[in-house]
ROLOKE-994440 format. One record per atom (N, C-alpha, C): chain; x, y, z; residue in one letter. Coordinates in nm, 4 decimals, padded with zeros to 6 digits. Last residue first. Layout:
# ROLOKE-994440
ch: A, east: X, north: Y, up: Z, aa: A
...
This chain:
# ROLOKE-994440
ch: A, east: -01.5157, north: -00.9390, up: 02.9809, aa: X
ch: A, east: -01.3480, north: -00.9714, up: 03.0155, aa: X
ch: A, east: -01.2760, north: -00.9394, up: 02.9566, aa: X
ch: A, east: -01.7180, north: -00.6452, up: 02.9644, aa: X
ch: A, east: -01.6672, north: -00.7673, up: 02.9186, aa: X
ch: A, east: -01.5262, north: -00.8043, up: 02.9813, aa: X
ch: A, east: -02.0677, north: -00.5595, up: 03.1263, aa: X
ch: A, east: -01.9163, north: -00.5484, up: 03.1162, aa: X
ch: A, east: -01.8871, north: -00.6774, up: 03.0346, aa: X
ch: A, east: -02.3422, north: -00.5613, up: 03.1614, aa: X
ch: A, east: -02.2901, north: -00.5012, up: 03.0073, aa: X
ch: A, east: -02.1932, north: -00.5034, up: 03.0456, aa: X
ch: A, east: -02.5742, north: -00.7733, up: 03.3405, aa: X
ch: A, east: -02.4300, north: -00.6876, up: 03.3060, aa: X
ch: A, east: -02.4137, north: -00.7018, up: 03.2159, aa: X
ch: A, east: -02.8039, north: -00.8936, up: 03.4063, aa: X
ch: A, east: -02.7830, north: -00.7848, up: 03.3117, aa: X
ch: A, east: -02.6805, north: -00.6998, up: 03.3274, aa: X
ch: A, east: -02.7262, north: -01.1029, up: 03.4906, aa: X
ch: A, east: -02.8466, north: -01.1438, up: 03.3487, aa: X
ch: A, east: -02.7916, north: -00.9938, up: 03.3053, aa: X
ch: A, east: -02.3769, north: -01.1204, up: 03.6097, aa: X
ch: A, east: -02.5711, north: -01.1203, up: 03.6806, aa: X
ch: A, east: -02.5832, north: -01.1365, up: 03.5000, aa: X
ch: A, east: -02.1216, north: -01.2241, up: 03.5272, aa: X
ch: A, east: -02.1660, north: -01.1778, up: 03.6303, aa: X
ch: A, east: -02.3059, north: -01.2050, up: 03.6711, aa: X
ch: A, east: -02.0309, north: -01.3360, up: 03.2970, aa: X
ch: A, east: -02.1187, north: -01.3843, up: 03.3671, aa: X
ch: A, east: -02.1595, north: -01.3797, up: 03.5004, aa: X
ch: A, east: -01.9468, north: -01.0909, up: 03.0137, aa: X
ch: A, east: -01.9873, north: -01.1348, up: 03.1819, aa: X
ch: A, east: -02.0713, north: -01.2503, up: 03.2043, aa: X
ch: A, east: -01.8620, north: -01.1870, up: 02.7057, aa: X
ch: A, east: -01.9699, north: -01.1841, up: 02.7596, aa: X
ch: A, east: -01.9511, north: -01.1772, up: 02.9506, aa: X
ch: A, east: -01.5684, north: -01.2113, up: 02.5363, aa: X
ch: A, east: -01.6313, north: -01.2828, up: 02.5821, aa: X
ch: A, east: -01.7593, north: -01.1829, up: 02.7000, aa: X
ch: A, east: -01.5005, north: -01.0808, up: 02.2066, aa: X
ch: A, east: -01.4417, north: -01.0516, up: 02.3752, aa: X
ch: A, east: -01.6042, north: -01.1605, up: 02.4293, aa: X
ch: A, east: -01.3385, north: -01.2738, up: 01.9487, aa: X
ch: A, east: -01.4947, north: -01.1412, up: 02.0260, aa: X
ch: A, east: -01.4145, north: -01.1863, up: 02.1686, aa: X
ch: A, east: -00.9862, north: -01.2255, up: 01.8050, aa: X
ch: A, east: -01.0785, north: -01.2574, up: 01.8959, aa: X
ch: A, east: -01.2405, north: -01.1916, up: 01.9002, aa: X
ch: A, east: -00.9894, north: -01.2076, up: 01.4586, aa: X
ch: A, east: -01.0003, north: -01.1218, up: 01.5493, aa: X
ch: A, east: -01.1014, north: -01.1928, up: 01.6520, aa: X
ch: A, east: -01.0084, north: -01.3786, up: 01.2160, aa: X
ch: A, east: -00.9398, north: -01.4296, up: 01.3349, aa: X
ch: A, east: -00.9294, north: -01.3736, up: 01.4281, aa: X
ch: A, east: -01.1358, north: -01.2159, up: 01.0240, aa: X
ch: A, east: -01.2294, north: -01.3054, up: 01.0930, aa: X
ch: A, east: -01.1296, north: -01.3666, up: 01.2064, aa: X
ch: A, east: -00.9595, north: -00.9796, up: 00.9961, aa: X
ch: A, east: -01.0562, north: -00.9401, up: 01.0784, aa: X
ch: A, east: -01.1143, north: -01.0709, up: 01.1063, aa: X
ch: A, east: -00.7226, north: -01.1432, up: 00.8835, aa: X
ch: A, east: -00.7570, north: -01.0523, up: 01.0558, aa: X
ch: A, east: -00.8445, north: -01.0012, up: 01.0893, aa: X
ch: A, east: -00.8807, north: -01.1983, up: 00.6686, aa: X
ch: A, east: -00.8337, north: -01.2954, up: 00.7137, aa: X
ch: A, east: -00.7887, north: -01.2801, up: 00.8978, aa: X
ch: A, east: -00.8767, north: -00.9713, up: 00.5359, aa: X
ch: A, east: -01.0264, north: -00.9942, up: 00.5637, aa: X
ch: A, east: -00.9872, north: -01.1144, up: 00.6925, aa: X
ch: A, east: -00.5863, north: -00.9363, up: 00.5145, aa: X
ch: A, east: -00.6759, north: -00.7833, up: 00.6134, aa: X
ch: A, east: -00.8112, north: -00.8965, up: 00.6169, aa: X
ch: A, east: -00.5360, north: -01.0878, up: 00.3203, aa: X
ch: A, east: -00.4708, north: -01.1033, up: 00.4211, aa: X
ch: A, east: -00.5675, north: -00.9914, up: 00.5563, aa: X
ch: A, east: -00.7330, north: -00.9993, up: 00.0720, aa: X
ch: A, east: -00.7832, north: -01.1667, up: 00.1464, aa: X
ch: A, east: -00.6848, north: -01.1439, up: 00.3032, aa: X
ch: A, east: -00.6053, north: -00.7216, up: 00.0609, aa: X
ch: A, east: -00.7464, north: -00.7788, up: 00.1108, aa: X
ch: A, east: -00.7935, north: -00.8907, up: 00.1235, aa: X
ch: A, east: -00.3743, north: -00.8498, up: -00.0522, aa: X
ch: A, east: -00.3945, north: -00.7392, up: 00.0754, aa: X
ch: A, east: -00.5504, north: -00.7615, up: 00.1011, aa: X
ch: A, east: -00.4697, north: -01.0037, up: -00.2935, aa: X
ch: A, east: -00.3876, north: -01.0407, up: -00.2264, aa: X
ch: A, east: -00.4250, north: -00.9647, up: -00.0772, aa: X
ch: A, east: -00.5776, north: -00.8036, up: -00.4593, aa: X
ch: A, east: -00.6585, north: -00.8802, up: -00.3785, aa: X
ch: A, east: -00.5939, north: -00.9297, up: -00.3061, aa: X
ch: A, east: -00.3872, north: -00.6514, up: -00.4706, aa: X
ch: A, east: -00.4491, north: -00.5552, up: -00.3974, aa: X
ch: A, east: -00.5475, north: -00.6824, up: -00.3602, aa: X
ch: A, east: -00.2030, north: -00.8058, up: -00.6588, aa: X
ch: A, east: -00.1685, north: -00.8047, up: -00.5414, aa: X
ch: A, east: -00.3190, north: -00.7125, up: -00.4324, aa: X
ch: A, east: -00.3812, north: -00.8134, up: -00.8746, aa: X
ch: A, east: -00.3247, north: -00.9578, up: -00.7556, aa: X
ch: A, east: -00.3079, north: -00.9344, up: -00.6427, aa: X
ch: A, east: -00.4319, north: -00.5384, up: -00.9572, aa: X
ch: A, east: -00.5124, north: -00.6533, up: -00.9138, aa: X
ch: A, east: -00.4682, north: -00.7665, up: -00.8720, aa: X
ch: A, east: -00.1312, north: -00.5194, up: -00.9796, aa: X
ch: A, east: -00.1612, north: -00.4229, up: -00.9431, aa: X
ch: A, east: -00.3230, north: -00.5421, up: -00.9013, aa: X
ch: A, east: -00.1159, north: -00.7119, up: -01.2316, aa: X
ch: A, east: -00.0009, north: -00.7157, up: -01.0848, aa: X
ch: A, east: -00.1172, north: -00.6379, up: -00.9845, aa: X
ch: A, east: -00.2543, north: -00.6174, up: -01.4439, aa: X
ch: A, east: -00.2724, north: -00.7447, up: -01.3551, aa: X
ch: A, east: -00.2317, north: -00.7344, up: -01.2431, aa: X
ch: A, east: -00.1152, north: -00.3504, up: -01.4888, aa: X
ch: A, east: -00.2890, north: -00.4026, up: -01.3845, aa: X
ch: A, east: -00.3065, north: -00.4806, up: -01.3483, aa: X
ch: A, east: 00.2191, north: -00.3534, up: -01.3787, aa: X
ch: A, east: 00.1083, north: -00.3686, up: -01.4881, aa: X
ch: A, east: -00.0466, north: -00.3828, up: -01.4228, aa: X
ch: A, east: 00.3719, north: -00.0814, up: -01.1721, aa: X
ch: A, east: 00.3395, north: -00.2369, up: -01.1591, aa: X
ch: A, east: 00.2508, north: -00.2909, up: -01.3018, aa: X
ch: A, east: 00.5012, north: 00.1537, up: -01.1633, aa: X
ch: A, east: 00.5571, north: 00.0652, up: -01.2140, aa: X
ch: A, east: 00.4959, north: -00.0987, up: -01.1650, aa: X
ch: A, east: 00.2629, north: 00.3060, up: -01.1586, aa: X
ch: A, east: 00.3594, north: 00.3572, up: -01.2178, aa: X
ch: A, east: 00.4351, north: 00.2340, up: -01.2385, aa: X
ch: A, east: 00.1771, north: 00.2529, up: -00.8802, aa: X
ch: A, east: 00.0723, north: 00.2373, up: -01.0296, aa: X
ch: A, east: 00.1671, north: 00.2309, up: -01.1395, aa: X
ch: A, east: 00.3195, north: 00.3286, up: -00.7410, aa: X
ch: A, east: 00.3280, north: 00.1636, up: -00.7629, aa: X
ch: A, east: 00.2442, north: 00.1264, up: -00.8571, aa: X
ch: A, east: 00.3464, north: 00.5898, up: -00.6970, aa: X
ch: A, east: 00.4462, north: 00.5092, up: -00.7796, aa: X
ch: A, east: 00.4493, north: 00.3618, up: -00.8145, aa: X
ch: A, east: 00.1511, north: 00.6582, up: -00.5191, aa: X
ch: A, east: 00.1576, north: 00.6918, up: -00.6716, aa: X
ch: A, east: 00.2561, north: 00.5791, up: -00.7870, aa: X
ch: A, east: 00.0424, north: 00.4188, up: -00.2952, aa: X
ch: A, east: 00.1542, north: 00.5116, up: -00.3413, aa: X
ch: A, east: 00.1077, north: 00.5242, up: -00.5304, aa: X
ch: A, east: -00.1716, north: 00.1680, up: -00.2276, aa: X
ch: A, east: -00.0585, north: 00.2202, up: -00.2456, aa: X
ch: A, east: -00.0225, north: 00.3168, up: -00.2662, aa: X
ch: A, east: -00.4078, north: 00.2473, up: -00.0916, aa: X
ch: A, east: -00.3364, north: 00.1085, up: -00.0256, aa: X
ch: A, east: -00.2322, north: 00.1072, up: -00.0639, aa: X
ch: A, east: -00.5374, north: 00.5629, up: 00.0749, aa: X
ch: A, east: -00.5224, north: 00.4521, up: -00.0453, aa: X
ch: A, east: -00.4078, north: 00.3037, up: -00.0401, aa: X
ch: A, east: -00.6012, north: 00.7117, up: 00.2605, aa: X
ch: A, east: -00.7335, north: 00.7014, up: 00.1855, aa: X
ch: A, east: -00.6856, north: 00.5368, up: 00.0511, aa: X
ch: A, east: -00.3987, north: 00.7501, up: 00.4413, aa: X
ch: A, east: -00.4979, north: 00.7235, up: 00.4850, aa: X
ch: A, east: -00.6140, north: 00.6408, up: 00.4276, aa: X
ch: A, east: -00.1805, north: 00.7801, up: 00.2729, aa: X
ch: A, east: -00.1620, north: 00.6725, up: 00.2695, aa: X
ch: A, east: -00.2933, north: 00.6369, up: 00.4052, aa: X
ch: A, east: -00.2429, north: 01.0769, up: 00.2339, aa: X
ch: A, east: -00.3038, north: 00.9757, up: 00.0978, aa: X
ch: A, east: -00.2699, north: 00.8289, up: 00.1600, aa: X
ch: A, east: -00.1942, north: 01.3022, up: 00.2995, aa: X
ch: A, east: -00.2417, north: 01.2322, up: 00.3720, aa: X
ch: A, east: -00.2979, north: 01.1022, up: 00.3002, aa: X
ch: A, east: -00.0280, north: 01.4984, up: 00.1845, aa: X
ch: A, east: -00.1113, north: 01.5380, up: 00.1816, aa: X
ch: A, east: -00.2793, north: 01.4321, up: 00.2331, aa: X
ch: A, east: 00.2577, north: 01.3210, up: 00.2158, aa: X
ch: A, east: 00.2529, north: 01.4282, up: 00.3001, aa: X
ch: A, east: 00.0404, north: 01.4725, up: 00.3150, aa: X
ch: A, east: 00.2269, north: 01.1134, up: 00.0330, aa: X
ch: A, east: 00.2040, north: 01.0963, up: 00.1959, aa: X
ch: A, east: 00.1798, north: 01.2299, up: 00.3223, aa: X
ch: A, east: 00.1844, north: 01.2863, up: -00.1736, aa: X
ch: A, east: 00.1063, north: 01.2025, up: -00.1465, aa: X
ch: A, east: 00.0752, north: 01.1233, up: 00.0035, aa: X
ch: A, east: 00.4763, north: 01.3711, up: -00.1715, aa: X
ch: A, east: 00.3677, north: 01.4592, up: -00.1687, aa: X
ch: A, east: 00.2232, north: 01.3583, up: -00.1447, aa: X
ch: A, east: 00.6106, north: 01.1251, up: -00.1607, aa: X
ch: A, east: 00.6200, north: 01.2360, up: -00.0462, aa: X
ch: A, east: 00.4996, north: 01.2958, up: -00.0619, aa: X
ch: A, east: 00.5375, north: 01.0091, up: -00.4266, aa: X
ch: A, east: 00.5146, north: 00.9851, up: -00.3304, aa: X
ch: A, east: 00.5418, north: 01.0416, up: -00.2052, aa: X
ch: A, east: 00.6627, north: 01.1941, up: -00.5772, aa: X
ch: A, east: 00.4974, north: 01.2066, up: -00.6456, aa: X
ch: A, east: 00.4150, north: 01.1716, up: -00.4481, aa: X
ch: A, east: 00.9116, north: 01.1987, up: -00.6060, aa: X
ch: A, east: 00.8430, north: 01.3204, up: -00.5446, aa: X
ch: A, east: 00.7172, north: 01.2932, up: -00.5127, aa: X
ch: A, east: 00.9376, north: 00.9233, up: -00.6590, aa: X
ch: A, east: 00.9884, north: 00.9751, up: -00.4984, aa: X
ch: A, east: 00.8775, north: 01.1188, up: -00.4749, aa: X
ch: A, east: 00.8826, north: 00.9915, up: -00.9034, aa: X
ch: A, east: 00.8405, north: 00.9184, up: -00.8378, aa: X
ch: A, east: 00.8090, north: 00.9216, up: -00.7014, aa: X
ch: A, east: 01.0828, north: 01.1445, up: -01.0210, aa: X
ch: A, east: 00.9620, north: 01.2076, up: -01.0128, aa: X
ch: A, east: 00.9153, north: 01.1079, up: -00.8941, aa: X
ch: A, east: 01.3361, north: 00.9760, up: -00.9210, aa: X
ch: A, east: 01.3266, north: 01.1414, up: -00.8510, aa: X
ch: A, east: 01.1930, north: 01.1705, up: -00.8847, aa: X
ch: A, east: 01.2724, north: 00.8089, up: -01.1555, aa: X
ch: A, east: 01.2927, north: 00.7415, up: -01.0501, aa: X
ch: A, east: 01.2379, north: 00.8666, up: -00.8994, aa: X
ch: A, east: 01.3130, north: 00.9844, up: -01.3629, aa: X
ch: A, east: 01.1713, north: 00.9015, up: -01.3467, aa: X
ch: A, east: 01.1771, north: 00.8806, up: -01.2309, aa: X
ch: A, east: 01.5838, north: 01.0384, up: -01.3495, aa: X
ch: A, east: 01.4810, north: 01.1208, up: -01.3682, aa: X
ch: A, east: 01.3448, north: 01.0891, up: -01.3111, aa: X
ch: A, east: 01.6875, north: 00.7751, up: -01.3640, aa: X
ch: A, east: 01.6895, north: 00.8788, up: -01.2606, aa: X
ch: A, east: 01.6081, north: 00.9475, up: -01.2329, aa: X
ch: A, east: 01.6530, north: 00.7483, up: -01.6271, aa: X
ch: A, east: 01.5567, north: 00.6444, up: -01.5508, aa: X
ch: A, east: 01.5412, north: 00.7070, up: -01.3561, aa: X
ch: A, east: 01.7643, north: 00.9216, up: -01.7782, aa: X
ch: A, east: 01.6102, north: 00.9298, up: -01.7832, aa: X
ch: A, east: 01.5362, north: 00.8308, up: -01.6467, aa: X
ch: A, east: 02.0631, north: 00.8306, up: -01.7107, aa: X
ch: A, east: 01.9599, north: 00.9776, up: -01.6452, aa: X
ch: A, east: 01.8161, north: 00.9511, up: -01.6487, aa: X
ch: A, east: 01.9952, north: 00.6307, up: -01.8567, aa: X
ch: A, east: 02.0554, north: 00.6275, up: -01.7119, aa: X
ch: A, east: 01.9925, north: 00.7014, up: -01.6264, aa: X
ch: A, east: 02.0097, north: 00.7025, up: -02.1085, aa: X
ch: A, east: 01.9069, north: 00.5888, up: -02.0791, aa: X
ch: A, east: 01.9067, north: 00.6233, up: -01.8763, aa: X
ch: A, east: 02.1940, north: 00.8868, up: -02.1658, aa: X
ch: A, east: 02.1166, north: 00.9256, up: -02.1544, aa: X
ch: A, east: 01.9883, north: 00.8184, up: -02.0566, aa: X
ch: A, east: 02.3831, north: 00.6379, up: -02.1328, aa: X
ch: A, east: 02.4218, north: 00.7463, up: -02.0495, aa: X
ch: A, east: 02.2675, north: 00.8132, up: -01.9772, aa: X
ch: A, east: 02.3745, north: 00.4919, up: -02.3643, aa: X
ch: A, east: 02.3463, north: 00.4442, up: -02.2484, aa: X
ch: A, east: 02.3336, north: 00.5477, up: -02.1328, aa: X
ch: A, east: 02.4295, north: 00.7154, up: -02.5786, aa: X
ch: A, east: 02.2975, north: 00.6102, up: -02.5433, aa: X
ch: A, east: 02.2357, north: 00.5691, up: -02.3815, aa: X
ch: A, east: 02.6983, north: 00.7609, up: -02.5039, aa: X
ch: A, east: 02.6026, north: 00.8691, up: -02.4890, aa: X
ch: A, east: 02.4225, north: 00.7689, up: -02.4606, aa: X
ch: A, east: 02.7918, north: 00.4924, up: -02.5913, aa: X
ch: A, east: 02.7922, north: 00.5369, up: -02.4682, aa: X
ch: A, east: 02.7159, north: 00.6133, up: -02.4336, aa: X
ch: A, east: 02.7500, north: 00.4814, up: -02.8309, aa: X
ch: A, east: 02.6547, north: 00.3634, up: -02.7622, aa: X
ch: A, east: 02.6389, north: 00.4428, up: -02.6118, aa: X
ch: A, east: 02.8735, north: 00.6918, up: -02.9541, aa: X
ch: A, east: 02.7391, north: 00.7206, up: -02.9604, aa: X
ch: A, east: 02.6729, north: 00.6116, up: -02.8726, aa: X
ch: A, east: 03.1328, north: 00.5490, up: -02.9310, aa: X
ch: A, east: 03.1060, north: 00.6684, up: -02.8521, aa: X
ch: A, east: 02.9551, north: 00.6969, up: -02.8459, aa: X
């Protein structure tokens, strides 16, 4: 009977955690945070630092990787001094 209560409690707590989490992250999106930051409250929360540094370099080799494959727009060759582009 006491394993059960054990497990029980274990259950809730992780609920618990789980519901702060959620909250942490609403409020964080709500107050405009997924402007200023790459993850969420909660991914600090359950990732280790390493992780957390892999992956964020990870996202930034993939983002540096669209910006150098980002077409340039090509030049007029209208006259010497047109400023339009194709």
């Amino acid at each position: 009977m006491d394993t059960i209560v054990k497990i029980f409690n274990k259950a809730l707590d992780e609920i618990r955690f789980r519901r702060k989490l959620k909250k942490m992250d609403n409020m964080w999106y709500f107050m405009g945070g997924s402007c200023f930051g790459m993850f969420p409250p909660s991914f600090y929360y359950t990732h280790t630092k390493e992780e957390i540094e892999r992956i964020t370099a990870e996202k930034v080799d993939e983002l540096q990787k669209m910006i150098d494959n980002r077409k340039k727009p090509k030049a007029c060759t209208h006259t010497s001094s047109c400023n339009t582009f194709r």
